[in-house]
N, C-alpha and C positions, 0 to 999 in steps of 0.2 A: 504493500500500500504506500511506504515513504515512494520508494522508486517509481510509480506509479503519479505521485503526487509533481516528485521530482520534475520527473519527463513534461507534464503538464505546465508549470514554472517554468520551465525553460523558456518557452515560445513568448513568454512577456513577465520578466523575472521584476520588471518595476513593484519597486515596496516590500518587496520579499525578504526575511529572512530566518535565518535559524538557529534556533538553542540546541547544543547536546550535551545533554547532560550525562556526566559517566559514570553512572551509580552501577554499572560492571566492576566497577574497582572502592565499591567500596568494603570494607571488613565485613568475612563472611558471616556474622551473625548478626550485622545491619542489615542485609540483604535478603530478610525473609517477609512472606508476602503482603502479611500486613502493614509493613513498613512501606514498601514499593506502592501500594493502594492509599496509604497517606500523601504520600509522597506526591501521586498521580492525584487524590482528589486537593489538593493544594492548586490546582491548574483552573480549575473548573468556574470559577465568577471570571478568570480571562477569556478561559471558552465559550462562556456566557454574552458575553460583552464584546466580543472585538470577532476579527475575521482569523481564529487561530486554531489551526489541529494538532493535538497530541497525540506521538506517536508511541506507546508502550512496548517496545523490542523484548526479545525471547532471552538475551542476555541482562536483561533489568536496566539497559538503558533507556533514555527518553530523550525522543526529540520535538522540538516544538516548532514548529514552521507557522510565521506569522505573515500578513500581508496589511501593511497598513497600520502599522502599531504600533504608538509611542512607546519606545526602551524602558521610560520612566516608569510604563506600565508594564512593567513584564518585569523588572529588575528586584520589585519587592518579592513578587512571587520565587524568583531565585533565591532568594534571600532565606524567605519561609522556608524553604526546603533545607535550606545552606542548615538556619538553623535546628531542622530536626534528626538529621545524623552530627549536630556540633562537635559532640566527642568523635567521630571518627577524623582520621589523619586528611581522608581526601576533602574534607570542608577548609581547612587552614587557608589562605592565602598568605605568599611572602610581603615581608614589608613594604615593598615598594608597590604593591600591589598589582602587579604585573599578572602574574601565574596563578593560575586557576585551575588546580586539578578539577573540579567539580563541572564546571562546563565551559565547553567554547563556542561561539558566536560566529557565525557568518552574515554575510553580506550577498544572498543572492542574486541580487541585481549585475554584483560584481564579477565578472566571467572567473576570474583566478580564484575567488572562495567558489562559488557554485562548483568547477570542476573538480578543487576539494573537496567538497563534502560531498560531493554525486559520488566519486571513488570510495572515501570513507562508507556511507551508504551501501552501498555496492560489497564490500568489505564484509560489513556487517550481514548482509542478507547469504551472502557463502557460507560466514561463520555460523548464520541458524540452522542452515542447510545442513552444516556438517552435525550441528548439535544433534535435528533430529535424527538424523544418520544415526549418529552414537545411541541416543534417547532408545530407538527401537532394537538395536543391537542387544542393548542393556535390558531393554523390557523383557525381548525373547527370553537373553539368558537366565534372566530372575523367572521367567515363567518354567522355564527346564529345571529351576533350582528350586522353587519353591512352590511349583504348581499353578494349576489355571488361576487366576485374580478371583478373588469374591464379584459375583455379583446378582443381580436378583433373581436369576434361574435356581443358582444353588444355596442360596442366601437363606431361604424359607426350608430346605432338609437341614441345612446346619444348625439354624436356631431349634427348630423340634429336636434334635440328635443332643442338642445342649442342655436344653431344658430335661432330660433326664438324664445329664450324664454325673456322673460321683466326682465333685471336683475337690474332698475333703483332702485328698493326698496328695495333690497339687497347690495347697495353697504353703507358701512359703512367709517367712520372717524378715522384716530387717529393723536393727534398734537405732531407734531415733534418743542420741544421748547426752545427756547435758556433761561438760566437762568443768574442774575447776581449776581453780589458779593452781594448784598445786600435782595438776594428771589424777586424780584423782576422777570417776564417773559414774555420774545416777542415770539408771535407764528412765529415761521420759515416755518413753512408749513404744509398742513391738509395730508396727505396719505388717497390716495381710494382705500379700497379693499372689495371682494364680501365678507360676509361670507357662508366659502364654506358650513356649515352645512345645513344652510337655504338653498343653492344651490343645493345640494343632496337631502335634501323633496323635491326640486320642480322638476328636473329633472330625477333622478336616485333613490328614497328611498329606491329601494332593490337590489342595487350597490354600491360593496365599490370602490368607487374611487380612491382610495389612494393605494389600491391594487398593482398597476404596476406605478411606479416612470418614466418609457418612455412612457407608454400609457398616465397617467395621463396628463405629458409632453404637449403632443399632444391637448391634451384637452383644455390645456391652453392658446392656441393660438387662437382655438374660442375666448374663454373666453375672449380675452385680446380685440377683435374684437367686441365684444359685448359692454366690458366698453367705449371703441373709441369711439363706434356711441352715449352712453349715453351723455357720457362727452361733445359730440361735440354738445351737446343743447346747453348750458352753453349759455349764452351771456358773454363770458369773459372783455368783457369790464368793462362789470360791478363787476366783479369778486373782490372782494374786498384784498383775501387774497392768496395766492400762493398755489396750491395744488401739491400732487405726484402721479405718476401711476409706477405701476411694472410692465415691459412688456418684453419681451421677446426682441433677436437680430432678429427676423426674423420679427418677427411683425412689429419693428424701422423702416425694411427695404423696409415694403411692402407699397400697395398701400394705404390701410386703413389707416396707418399711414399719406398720406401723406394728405388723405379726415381731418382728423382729424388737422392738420396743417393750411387748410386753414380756420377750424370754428377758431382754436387759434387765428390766424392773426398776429398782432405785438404787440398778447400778452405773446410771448414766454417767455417773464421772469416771468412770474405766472407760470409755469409747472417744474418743478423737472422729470427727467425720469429714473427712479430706476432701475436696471439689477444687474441680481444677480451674485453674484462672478462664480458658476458654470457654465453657459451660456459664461460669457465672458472670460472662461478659455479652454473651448470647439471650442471657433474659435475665436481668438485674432483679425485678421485681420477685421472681419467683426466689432467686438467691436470698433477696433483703426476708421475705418471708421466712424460709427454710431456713436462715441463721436464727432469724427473730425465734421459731417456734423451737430448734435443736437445742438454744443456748437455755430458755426458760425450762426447757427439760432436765438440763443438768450437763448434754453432751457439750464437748467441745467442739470448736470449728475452724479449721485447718485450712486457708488456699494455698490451693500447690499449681506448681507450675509455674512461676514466676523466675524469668531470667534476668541477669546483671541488664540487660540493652530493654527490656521491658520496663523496668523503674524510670526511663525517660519520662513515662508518657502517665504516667499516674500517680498517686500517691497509698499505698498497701495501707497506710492506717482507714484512708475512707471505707474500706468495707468493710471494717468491725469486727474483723475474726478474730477466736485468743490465739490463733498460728498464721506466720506466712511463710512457704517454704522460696527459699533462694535458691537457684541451682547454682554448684559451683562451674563455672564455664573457663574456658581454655584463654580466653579474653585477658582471665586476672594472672593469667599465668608470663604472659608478658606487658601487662599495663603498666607503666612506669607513670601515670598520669593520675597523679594530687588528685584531679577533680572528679576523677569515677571515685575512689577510695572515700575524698567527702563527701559524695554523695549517697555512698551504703551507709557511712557512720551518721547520716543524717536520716538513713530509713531507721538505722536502727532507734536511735533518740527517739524519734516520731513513731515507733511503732510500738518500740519498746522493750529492751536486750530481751527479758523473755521471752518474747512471741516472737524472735527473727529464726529462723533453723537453715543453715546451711546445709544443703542434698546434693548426692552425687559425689561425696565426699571421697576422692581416691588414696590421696597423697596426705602424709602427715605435713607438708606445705600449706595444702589448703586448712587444714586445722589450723597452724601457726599465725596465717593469714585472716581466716576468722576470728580469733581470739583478739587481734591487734584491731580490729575497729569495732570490737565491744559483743562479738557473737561466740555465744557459748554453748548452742547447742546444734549437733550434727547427726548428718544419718548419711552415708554409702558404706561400699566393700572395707575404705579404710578403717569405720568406727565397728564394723562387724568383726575383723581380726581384731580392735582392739578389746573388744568386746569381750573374745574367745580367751585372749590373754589375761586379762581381768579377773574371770571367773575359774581360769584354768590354776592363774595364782592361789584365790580364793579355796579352793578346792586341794590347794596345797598348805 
């Protein structure tokens, strides 16, 4: 469609010109969809308003081809963008303000930019070409590897196949643990989740599951009905230590949920009930309710899913849970930059050291790194060996 656009400009390129913006190079956990969808809707009162197409490329760039339109108006818009990847390196400009990794400007009217950027253009539409090339190479393979995709043919025998299958010895542990100043560790709570591999041999081994992100969705709300009726053996009385489930807002709401309530009994402060940041940003209302109604019960309420480049765009205290979980991301692993580090030590302040939990936890790094702006409690592989040793000492 650029090309397309291009060829047409040519024959009377007066007033013409264009923005490319190189959000291809920007840091790869900027570069996820919702980010690129702000980004693009940031355009839209100029597309409103003036004679200008946005062109959304397969590599996450953007081009904007104007005709007729004042710089002045299109400059803040760059700007807005400029500032919602801030912390990334390709937003910087040098002093002199010459260079601009972020976008470059043509003058199509001008034969010598036009045949630039028609080649650049041109450039880009090969490199999609080649992506999907690869895209489908990669698809085949992952279908050789992991089976035909889900989708609603086989969707409807998977769900019935689940809904009675025994998922009691598939559901697995991980401890979410507060640490103190001195190494010392209190378990905060166990998290129960299926593993889905094992899950897939026993249901689906020649389905890839993972296939379709809304069928999967779907799927999971069995699933989240299966672990209910497990869980609700339990004799929680006896229950000695606090557990966690991930469930969905629909599931909080339904009746399962409420079967499952009365095996808890007035053991609600053992249960954590974790929702992920995408669900409760998809229907607020039913979130604010389902917090409102789990916390006056006694449970607690966990949002999960939250990443370091997420905390840009919100603030984790406005939803009022007693958890928010952080993932640790590869991000902090070489950030050397003051203003993401004040700006965790400022979630944590505002949210508040107890309810921050650092997840994903690999490396006794990332503990060291947590603990230096005020978080103290963790949950991956690394607090699980630490865990093992702890108790192993114990036991010694």
């Amino acid at each position: 469609m650029l090309l397309g656009r291009l060829n047409r400009v040519e024959t009377n390129p007066s007033g013409y010109f264009a923005v490319h913006l190189h959000l291809s190079d920007l840091q790869r956990q900027n570069k996820q969809a919702h980010f690129l969808d702000i980004a693009a809707r940031s355009f839209s009162g100029l597309l409103d308003n003036h004679e200008a197409t946005l062109f959304p490329l397969s590599n996450a760039d953007m081009v904007l081809v104007c005709r007729n339109v004042p710089v002045d108006d299109v400059d803040p818009v760059v700007d807005k963008v400029r500032a919602l990847f801030n912390e990334d390196p390709l937003t910087s400009i040098d002093e002199g303000g010459f260079e601009d990794g972020l976008s470059s400007w043509y003058d199509l009217s001008v034969s010598e930019d036009f045949a630039a950027f028609f080649h650049i253009a041109t450039d880009l539409s090969m490199g999609a070409d080649r992506r999907r090339d690869e895209e489908e190479k990669n698809r085949k393979a992952a279908q050789e590897r992991d089976g035909n995709p889900l989708g609603p043919m086989n969707l409807a025998a998977i769900n019935q196949k689940l809904q009675g299958a025994q998922v009691a010895d598939l559901i697995n542990q991980q401890t979410c643990l507060q640490v103190g100043a001195g190494g010392d560790g209190k378990v905060l709570f166990h998290e129960n989740f299926i593993s889905m591999a094992e899950l897939k041999k026993r249901i689906a081994p020649e389905v890839n599951l993972f296939a379709s992100p809304w069928l999967f969705q779907y799927l999971t709300e069995t699933l989240d009905r299966r672990i209910l009726v497990t869980l609700a053996e339990h004799d929680f009385d006896e229950l000695g230590e606090v557990i966690s489930i991930n469930l969905n807002l629909s599931t909080i709401l339904s009746r399962d949920f409420q079967t499952f309530h009365k095996a808890v009994g007035d053991n609600t402060s053992k249960v954590v009930v974790e929702i992920n940041i995408l669900d409760i940003f998809s229907d607020m209302n039913s979130y604010e309710y389902a917090r409102d109604t789990l916390q006056e019960r006694g449970y607690q309420v966990l949002v999960d899913g939250l990443s370091p480049t997420s905390l840009q765009y919100f603030e984790p205290a406005i939803l009022q849970s007693d958890f928010v979980k952080i993932s640790w991301g590869t991000e902090f692993e070489s950030d050397d930059d003051d203003s993401r580090v004040n700006e965790l030590r400022e979630v944590v302040a505002t949210t508040g050291k107890d309810s921050v939990i650092l997840a994903r936890v690999d490396t006794e790094k990332a503990v060291k790194w947590g603990l230096g702006i005020g978080v103290s409690r963790f949950q991956g592989f690394f607090i699980d060996k630490l865990v093992e040793v702890i108790r192993s000492g114990k036991k010694h």
